[in-house]
Every structure is written in C-alpha cells, then in structure tokens.
DRENVO-604539 format. One line per field, with one value per residue (C-alpha): x, y, z. Coordinates in pm, whole numbers, plus 32768, in hexadecimal, padded with zeros to 4 digits. Example, Ala and Ser with C-alpha at 12.3 -4.5 7.8 and 13.67 -1.06 7.14 Angstrom:
<rs>
xx	[84CE	8557]
yy	[7E3E	7F96]
zz	[830C	82CA]
</rs>
This chain:
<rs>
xx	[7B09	7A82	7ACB	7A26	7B31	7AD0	7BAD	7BF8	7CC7	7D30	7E4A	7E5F	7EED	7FC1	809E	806E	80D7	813D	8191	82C3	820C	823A	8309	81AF	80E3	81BE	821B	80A5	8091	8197	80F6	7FC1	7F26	7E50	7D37	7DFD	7EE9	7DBB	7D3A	7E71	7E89	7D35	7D74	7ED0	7E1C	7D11	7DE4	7F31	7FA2	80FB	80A1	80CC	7FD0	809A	80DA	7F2B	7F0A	7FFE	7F6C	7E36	7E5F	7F1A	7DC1	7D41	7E46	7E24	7CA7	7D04	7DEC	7CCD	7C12	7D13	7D4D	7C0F	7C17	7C76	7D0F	7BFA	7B99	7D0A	7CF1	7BDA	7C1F	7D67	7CD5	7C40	7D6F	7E2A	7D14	7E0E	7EAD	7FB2	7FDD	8144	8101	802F	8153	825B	81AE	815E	82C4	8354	8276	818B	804C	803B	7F8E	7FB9	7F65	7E1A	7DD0	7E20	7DB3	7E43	7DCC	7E40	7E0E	7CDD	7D73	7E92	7E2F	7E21	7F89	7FF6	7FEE	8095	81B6	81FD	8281	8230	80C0	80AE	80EF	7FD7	7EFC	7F4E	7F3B	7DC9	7D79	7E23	7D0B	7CD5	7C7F	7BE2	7CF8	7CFD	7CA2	7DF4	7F46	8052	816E	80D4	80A5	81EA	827F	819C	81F4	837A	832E	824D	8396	84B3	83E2	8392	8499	83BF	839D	8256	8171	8024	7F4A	7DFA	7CC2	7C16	7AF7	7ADE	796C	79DE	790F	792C	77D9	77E9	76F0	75A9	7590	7711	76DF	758B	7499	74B7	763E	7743	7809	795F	79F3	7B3F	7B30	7C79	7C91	7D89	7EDE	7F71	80AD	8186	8185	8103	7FA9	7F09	7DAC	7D00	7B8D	7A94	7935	784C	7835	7717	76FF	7732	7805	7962	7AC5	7BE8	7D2A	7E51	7F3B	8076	8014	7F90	8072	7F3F	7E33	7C97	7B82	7A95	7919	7849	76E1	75DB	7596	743D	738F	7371	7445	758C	7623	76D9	7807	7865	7937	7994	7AC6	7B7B	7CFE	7E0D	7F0D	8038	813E	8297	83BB	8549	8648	874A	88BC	8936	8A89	8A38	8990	8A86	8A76	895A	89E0	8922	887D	87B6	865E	86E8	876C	861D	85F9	873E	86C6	8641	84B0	8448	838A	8390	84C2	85F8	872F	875D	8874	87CF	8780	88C4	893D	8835	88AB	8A0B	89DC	88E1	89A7	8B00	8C39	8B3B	8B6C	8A5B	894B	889C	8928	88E6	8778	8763	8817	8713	85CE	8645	8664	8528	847D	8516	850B	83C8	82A8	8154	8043	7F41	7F7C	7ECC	7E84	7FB8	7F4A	7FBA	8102	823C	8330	82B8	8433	8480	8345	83A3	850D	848E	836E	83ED	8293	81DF	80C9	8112	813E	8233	82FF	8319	8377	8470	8527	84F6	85E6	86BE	8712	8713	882D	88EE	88C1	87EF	86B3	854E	840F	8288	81A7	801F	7EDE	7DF0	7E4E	7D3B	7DC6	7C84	7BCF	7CCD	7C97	7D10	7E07	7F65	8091	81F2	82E6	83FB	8568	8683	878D	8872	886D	8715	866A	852F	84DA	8378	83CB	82DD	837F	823F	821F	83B9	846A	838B	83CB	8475	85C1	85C8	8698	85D6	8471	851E	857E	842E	83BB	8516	8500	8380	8221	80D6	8001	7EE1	7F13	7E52	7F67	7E8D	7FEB	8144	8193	8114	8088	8054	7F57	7E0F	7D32	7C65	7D15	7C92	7C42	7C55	7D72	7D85	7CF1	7DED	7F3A	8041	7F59	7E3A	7D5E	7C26	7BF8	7B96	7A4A	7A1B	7900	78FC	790B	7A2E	7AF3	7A1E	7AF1	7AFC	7A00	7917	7906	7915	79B6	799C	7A63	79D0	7AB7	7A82	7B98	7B34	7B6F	7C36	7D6F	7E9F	7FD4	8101	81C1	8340]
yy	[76F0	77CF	790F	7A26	7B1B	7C72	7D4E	7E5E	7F7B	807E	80FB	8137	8044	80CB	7F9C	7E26	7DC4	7C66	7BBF	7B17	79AE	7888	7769	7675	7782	784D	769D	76A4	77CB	7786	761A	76AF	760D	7777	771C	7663	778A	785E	775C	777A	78EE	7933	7850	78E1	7A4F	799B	78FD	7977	7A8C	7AEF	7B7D	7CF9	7DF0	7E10	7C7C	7C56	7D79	7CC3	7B6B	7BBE	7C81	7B45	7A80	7B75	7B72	7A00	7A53	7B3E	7A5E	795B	7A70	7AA4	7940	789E	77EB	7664	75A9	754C	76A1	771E	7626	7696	77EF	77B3	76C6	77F4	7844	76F9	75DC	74D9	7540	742C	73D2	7404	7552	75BF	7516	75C6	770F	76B7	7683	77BC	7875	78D5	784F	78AF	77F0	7777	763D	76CD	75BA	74B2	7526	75CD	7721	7815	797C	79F4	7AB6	798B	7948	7ABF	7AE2	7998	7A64	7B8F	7AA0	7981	7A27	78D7	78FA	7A82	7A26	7932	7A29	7B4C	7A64	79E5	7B3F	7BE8	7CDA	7E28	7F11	8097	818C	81C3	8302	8345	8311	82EC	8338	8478	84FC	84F5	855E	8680	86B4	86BC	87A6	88B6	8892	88D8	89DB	8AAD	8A0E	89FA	88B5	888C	88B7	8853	888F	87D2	883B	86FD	86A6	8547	84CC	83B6	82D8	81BB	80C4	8014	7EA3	7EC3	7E13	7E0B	7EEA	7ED5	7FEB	8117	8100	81E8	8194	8245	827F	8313	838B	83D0	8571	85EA	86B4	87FD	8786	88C5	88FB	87B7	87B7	88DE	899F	8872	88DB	880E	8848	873D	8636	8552	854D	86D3	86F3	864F	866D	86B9	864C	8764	8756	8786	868A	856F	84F1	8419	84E7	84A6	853D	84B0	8471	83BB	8330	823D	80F8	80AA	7F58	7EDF	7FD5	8044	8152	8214	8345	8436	8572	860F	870A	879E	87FD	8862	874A	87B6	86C1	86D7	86B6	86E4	8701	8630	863C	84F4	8591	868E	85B3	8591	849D	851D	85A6	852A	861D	860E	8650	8533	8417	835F	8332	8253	818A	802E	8057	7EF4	7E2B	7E80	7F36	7E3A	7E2F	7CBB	7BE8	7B9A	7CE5	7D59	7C6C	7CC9	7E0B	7DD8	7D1F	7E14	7F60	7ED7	7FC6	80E2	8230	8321	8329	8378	827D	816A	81C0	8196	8031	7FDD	8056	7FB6	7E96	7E95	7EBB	7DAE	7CB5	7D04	7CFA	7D8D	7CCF	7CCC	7C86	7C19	7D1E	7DC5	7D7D	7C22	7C4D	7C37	7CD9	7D4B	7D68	7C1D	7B86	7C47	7BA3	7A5D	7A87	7B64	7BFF	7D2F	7E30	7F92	7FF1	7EA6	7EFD	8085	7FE1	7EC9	801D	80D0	7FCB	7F8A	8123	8142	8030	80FA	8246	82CF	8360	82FA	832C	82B3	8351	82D0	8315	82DB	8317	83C6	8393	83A5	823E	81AE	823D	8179	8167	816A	819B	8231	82B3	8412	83E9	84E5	8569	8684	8760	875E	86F3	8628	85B2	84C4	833A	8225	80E4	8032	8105	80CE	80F1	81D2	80E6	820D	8241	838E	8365	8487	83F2	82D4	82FE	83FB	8349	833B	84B7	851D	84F3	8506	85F6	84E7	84B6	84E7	8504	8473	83D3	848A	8354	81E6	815B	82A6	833A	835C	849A	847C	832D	820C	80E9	7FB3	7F29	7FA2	7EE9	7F87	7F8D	8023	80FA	81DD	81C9	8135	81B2	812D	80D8	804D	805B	8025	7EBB	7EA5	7EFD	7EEC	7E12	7E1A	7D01	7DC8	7EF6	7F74	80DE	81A3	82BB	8398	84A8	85C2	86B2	880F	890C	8A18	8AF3	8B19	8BB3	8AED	8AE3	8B53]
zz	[8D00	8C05	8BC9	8ADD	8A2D	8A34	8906	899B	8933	89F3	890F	8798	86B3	85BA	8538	855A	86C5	8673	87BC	87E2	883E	88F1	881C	8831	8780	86B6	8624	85D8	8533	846D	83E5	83AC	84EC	852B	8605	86FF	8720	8732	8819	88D2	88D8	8960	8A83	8AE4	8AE0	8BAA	8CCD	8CC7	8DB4	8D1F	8BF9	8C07	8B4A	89F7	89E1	8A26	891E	8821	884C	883B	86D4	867E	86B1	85CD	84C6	8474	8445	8350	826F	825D	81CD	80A6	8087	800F	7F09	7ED9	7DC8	7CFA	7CC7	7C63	7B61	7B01	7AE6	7A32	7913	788C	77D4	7815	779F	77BF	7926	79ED	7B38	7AF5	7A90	7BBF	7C8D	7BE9	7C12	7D92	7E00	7D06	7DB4	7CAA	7D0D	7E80	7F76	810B	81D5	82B2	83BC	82A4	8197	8057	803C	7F20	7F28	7E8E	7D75	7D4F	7BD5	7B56	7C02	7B5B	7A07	7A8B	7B1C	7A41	78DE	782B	78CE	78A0	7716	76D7	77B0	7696	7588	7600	761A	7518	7476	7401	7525	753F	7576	76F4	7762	77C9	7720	784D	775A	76AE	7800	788A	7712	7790	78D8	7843	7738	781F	7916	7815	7777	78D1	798A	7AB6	7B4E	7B91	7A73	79D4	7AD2	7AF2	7BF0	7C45	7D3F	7DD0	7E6C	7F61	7FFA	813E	8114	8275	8238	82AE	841D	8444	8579	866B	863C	86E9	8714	86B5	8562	8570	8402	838E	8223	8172	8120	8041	80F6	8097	7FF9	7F91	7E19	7DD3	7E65	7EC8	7EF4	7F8E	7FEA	809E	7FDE	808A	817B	8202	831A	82FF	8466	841B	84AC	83CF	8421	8456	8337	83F7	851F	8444	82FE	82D4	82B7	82E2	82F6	8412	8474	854E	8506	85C6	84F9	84A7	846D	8344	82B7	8231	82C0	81A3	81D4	80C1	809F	7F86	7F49	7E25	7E22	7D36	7CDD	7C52	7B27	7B96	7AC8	7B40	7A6B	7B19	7A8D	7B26	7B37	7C16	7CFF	7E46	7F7B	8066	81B1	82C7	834F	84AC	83CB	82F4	83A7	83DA	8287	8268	8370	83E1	83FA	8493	845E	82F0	82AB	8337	828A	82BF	825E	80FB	8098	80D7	7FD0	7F0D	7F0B	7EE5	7DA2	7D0F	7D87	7D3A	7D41	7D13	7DF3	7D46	7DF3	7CC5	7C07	7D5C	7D3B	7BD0	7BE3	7CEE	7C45	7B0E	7BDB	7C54	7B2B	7A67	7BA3	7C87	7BAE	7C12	7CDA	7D9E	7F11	8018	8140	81CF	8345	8323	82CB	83AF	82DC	8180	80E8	8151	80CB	7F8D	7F74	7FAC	7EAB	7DB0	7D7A	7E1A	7DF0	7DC4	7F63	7F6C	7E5E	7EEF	8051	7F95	7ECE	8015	80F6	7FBE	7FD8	8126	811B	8074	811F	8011	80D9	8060	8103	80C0	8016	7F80	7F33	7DF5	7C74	7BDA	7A8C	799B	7977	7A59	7BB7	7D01	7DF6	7DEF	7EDA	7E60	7EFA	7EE8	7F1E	7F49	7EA3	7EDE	7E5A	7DE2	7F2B	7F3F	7DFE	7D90	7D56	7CB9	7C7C	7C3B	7AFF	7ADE	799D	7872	772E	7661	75C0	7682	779F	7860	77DE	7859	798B	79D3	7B04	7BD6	7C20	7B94	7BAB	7AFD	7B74	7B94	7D16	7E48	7F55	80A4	814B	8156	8259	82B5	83F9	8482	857F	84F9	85A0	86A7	871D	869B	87BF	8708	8623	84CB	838A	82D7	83F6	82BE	81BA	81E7	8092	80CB	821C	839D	83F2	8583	868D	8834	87CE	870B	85D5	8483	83A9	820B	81DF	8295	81A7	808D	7FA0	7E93	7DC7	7CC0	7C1B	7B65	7AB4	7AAF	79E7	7A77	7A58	7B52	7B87	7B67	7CAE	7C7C]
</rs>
C-alpha cells in the first residue's frame, strides 16, 4: 500500500519537536542508517493509527531534520584532504584519524558513508592549536589596519563612562538595508511567498529611535515589541516565473555602548524573585543540567559563592576551553550544551547557551540575546547573551568575544558586564513566536537572523534562498540616557 504524505501544519513550530522514537528507528538514526529510518518513519505516519497529532507533527520534522544534516554534511574524504594540504602538503592518515576521534575534524556515517561537515577543514584550524599554528605561520603577512580596532573601542567606551559616569555612552545612528532573495522557481508562479525579515527592538537605553524608512513590497507587518522578543518585520509577494522574488526593508536606530562599573565585592547572591526564577532554570532541550555538566561545573566554580566571581570563573572557562567555530544548523541539534561538552567547540549562540546552563546551574540568572554586529568591515550575525547581578540588575554578556587581552583588569574583563554599541538587538529570547504565525517548521527553530521564508506548499528552507546586509553609520548627535 502506498501512501502520499501531505506536511501539514496546523500549529506553529517554535522549537525542534524531536519525537521520542521507536527503538528500530531511533537505532538507525543513531548508525547513520537515515533513509531506512526515513523509510520507516513515513510508513508508520502512513499506516499506523496510534499516533496522536504532536507524535505525527514530531516525526514528521524528524524526516526533515535528517534532510537537513545531509545538507551540512557534504563533503567526503578526498576532498578534506584536499582542502587541508593547502597548508599541510605532507598530511597523514594518522593525523586525519587522530583529529576524527578528538573531535577536531567532524564528520558522521550517512547511509555508509563518511561525511564531514562542509566547513570541517576551516574549523580544524580554529580547534587543533598545533594545526591553528602552521595555519598562522602559512599565512603570516602584513595586513591593512581593519577598519575597526575592538580594543580602542572598548578603551573608549570605558573612558566616555568614567568621565560622565553614565552607563551608556557613545552613541551611533546606523541604518541597515536588509534583503531576503528567495531562488527563482523555488515556488510556482502566481503563489504567495510569505517572508519574515528581522527588525530591530526598542531595547531601553541601549537601542532606541528605531524608524522604518522603506520596504518592498511597501505594505508590511511589524511585529509588537512587547508581544514578540523576536521581532520581524513581514510581507507577502506572488512568485513569478523565471524570476527571483526579492524583499527589502530598510530602518535606522540608535544603538547605545554600555559599560558597568561592577565592584565584585558588592555583588550579593541574587534573591529569586518570581520575575527571576525562569532564568535559573532547566530550558530543554538545550538547557539540561545533566549529570556531566554538573561536574563540569563543580570543578570550574569550586568553593566559590560570588556570583560575580562564579561567572567570571565560568567565562574564563569558556574562553580558554570552547574555542570558536562554525556549526552546522541549530535545527538539528538535540541538546546544544551537551553537544558542546562532548565537543568542546561552539559558535557564538553555542557558547552563549553553554555559559547560559553553566549560570543557570548555579542560580546566577542569564537570558538570550542576538542579532547582527555592524562593526565597520566586519558586519554579521552574532548571538550573546545578559546576566544578572544584584545589585546592578541586568547587565550585557559576550563570551564569544570573552577575555580583552589587556593588563587592565576592567579592559579586561569589558565584556562580562558591557557591550559595544555595534549591535542590532532583533532577539531578547530564542525559539519564540514569530508574528503572524508561521505554518511550517522553522529553518532557523533557536535564532531569528536571517529570517523565514515559506509558501502554501511548505516551509522555504536555507538552500532555497539567499540574504544580504548593508550598513551605514550616520552622522548624528544624541542625548545620553541617565
């Protein structure tokens, strides 16, 4: 009997609905064995009768989910090689072996074959020191000065704060052009392309005076900017043959460096608060304080009871432990923190969600945050994170950018309490409601950066288009807020 699946969506996803799965399948998942589970999945959904709505809904995004790994793992052996005798002429077996099973070089077993992840190489010389050392070496030449100096910024940002003693200061006006390129033919002509764009939120202080200026199409939605912590801006247009079918909007706001001057010693255990407790909490399937990380934490944290002093041990931790690299789409993961533990590498939204449980372990509340950097010559996205401490309440956190190499202890120590003022705030939250309701399971189930394309036929996925982000800084003048 044959039987055609029809995806079908009649609630929103927000986060990854992995389905708790028969032994047979989940076993073939978990070899690599993906088209027979998918095999095997489609069938069940086909002829069995005891699967409720949510275990369909689950199973089915499962079917979908091992379509999208194969998409980030692509590449075979022969082209790793390849790729990696660029800087290593004389590369080993033994050495690709010994970088496979420490983790380094990532790949998985896809229906019997070795697969690695399409940016496995580039990683390998963000991972492996010893690599990450002939890499520099191969390289080593004499560069342009980039357009912007990290360190002189936040030396900056310090200075305009202990001389006002405001703390937010150095205001910038900026205006972003965003576009959403959907691939010509990727949708039938004459029907509706749905598109969420992210739009910048009103963040007290920090980011303020946002303006929309233009949009095509001209009639767009804008998300509420109490109701949605992710916030978009929405249109719809009709696909035409032959063509793409393009989406921009462009909107200027005021971002805001912040810079707190945090005496450690005045820094007392956070009471938990009703308006606080979620953020000390277990978050699955991401945030679980499982048996591992609770070591983990023990051994990082010690006999500490500061929570200042807690956080410090654990960004410090972080940045001398996780280093930064690229991962493969978030939708596919089960539990990010885990797969950070185990790998002991992570992008910029892993490493905020790996701090995030570490904190949250130890009753230290810390919450998402992300959007783009628009530092000059260096734009993109980013995710970070703000975390709490009495007395001086919410305060910004980026452990990707971790530990400032300065003798300064407050230069130092910059981004465990400040922030650039190079940000576009778009998410105050993950996996959140987008606005109106999207029908078809997120491309992106944890950030919102890129956006959400989808039509009547289903959910539009990466692959099938394509972004861009042009910034400008304008010149403008603006009252510092108290």
């Amino acid at each position: 009997m044959r039987c055609k699946l029809i995806f079908i969506f009649v609630v929103l996803f927000v986060t990854q609905a992995f389905a708790q799965l028969p032994e047979k399948i989940q076993y073939m998942i978990d070899i690599g064995d993906y088209s027979s589970a998918q095999q095997e999945m489609k069938a069940k959904l086909c002829e069995s009768k005891e699967l409720d709505y949510a275990q369909r809904r689950a199973m089915m995004f499962e079917i979908e989910r091992l379509d999208r790994i194969r998409l980030d793992f692509t590449k075979d052996r022969e082209q790793v090689i390849e790729e990696i005798q660029f800087y290593i002429p004389n590369v080993t077996k033994e050495s690709v072996e010994t970088w496979e099973a420490n983790r380094s070089l990532e790949y998985k077993i896809i229906d019997g074959e070795k697969k690695y992840f399409k940016n496995a190489v580039p990683n390998l010389f963000r991972i492996d020191k010893r690599a990450m050392l002939i890499k520099k070496k191969a390289e080593r030449r004499t560069d342009l000065a980039p357009l912007y100096d990290r360190m002189t910024d936040v030396k900056n940002i310090i200075n305009a704060s202990m001389a006002t003693q405001k703390r937010y200061v150095n205001p910038k006006r900026l205006e972003v052009t965003y576009r959403l390129i959907v691939d010509d033919d990727a949708v039938p002509p004459g029907h509706t392309i749905r598109s969420w764009l992210p739009y910048p939120r009103e963040v007290s202080n920090r980011q303020v005076e946002v303006e929309y200026v233009s949009s095509d199409p001209a009639r767009h939605i804008i998300a509420d900017n109490q109701d949605f912590l992710q916030r978009s801006i929405y249109f719809e247009k009709k696909a035409e043959k032959g063509r793409q079918t393009e989406f921009r909007v462009t909107f200027r706001y005021t971002s805001f460096a912040e810079h707190n001057h945090i005496d450690p010693e005045l820094v007392q255990v956070t009471a938990l608060r009703d308006d606080l407790k979620s953020y000390t909490t277990e978050r699955p399937p991401h945030i679980v304080f499982t048996p591992e990380l609770r070591q983990l934490s023990e051994r990082i944290v010690g006999t500490e009871k500061n929570p200042y002093r807690m956080a410090q041990r654990i960004f410090r931790w972080i940045d001398e432990n996780i280093p930064w690299a690229s991962a493969r789409e978030y939708s596919t993961f089960r539990n990010i923190s885990d797969y950070v533990y185990e790998n002991r590498h992570a992008d910029c939204g892993m490493q905020t969600i790996f701090f995030m449980t570490l904190c949250r372990m130890n009753n230290i509340p810390t919450r998402w945050q992300s959007g783009w950097t628009t530092e000059p010559g260096d734009e993109g996205m980013h995710d970070w994170g703000e975390i709490y401490f009495e007395p001086y309440g919410w305060v910004p956190v980026d452990v990707t950018y971790g530990l400032n190499n300065s003798k300064n202890e407050v230069e130092k120590w910059f981004f465990l309490g400040g922030m650039d003022g190079y940000r576009l705030i778009v998410n105050d939250d993950y996996s959140q409601k987008l606005y109106p309701e999207k029908i078809y399971p997120r491309s992106e189930t944890i950030d919102f950066q890129r956006g959400e394309v989808e039509w009547e036929g289903g959910n539009l996925y990466f692959n099938q288009w394509d972004y861009s982000f042009d910034v400008k800084e304008l010149t403008a003048e603006f009252p510092m807020p108290e």
